[in-house]
Each structure stands twice: as C-alpha cells, then as structure tokens.
PLY file of the C-alpha trace (Angstrom):
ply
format ascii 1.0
element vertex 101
property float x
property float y
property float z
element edge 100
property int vertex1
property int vertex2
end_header
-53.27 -34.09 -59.77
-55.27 -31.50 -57.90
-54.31 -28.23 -56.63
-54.29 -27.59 -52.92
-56.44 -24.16 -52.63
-53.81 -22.87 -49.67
-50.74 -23.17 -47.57
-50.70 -23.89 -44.44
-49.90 -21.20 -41.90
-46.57 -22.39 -41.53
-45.70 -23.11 -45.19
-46.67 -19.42 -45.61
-44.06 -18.61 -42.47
-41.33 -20.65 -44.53
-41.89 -18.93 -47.40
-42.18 -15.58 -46.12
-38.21 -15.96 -44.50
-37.26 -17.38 -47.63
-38.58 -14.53 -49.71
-37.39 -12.26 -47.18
-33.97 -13.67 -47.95
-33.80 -13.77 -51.58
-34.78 -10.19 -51.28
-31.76 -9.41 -49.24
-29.29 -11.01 -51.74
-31.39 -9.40 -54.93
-30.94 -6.04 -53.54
-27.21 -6.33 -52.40
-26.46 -7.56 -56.40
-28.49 -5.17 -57.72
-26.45 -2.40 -56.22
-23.63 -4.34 -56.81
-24.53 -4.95 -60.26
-26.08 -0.93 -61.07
-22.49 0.64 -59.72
-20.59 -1.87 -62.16
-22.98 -1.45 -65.23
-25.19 1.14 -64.66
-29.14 1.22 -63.42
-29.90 1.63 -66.85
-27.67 -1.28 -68.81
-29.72 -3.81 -70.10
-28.29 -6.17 -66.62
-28.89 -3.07 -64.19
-32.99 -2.94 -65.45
-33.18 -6.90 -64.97
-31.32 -6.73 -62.03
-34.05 -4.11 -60.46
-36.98 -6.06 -62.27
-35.94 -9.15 -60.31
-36.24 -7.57 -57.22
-39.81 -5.75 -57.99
-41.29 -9.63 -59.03
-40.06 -10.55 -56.02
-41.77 -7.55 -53.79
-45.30 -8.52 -55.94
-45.27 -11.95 -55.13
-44.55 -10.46 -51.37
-47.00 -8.02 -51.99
-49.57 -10.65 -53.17
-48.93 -13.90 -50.93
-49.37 -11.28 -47.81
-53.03 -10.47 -49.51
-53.73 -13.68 -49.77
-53.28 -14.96 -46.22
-55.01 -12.74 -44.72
-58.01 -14.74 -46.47
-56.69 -17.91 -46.16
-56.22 -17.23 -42.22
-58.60 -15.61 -41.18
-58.61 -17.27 -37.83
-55.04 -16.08 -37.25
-56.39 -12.09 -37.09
-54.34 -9.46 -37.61
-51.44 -9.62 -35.08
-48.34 -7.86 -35.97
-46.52 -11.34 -35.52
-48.93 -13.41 -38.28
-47.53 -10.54 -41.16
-45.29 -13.72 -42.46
-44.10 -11.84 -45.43
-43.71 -8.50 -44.02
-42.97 -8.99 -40.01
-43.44 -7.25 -37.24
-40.20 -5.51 -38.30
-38.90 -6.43 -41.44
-35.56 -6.68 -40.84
-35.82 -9.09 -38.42
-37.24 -12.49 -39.06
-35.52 -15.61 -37.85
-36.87 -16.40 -34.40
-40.38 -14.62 -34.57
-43.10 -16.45 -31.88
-46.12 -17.80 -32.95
-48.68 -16.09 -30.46
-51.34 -18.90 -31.69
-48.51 -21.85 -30.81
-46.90 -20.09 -28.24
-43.60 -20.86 -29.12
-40.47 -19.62 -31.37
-40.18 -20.43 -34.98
0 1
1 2
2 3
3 4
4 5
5 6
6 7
7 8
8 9
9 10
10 11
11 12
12 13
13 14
14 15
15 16
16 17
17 18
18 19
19 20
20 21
21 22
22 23
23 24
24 25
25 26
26 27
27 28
28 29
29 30
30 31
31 32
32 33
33 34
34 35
35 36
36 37
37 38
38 39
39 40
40 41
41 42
42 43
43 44
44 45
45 46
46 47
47 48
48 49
49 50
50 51
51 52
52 53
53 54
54 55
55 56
56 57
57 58
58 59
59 60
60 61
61 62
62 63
63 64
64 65
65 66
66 67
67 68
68 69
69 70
70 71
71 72
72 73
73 74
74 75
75 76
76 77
77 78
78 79
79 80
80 81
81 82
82 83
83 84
84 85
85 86
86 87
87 88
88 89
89 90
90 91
91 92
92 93
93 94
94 95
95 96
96 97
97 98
98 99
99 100
C-alpha cells in the first residue's frame, strides 16, 4: 500500500478540532485525576504525559502544514491546530472557500 505524503487542507481542519477536543477532555481528567491521586502518583504523571503527546503531535502537525500548504499563507484562520483563538473552533471560515466550516 503506499503512503499518501499529506492531508488535505481539510483533513488537517478535522483533525485539528478533533485534537483540540481530546485536549479539552485530557486536561479536565488530568486535574480531575492529580486532585484525587496526586500530580506525582504513578496515574497523575501519565495523566499529564497524555496531554504533553498530545500538544507535540499539535505542536508538530501545525509545522508540518505550513509546508504542505504553502498556498494557503499564513492567515490567522489556516492555524488548524492552533486557531485564530484557541478556544474557539467550531464554526471558523475558510477565507480560501469563503464559507463556514
């Protein structure tokens, strides 16, 4: 089977809300899980190295885009894994479609 070599645009989109998401419930459990067990039990450091893999592969797929897209250029609105604002990412425009994802 061969590898694609890149997402598409909007595959990286999906994946950026997704991430966005899982991030959001990793970081209420950790909390959750530190004030039960302690940030230093054995579940509190997996609990907080969870949520760091998932910031790297953020961290990394937002790199990576950048190359794979370069036709999108750097508009606040094409930072798919980061956002214009972070906190807010359901219903974002596409300035390149001109429409709302």
């Amino acid at each position: 089977m061969k590898l694609k070599k890149r997402l598409e645009w909007e595959e990286h989109r999906d994946l950026g809300n997704k991430l966005y998401e899982v991030r959001e419930f990793l970081i209420h459990q950790y909390v959750r899980l530190a004030n039960t067990y302690g940030s230093s039990s054995v579940i509190g450091r997996q609990a907080e190295r969870a949520l760091k893999e998932v910031d790297k592969l953020r961290s990394d797929l937002d790199d990576r885009i950048g190359h794979e897209h370069p036709e999108r250029g750097d508009h606040p609105l094409n930072r798919v894994y980061y956002g214009p604002d972070d906190r807010i990412r359901v219903g974002l425009s596409d300035p390149k479609e001109g429409h709302t994802t």
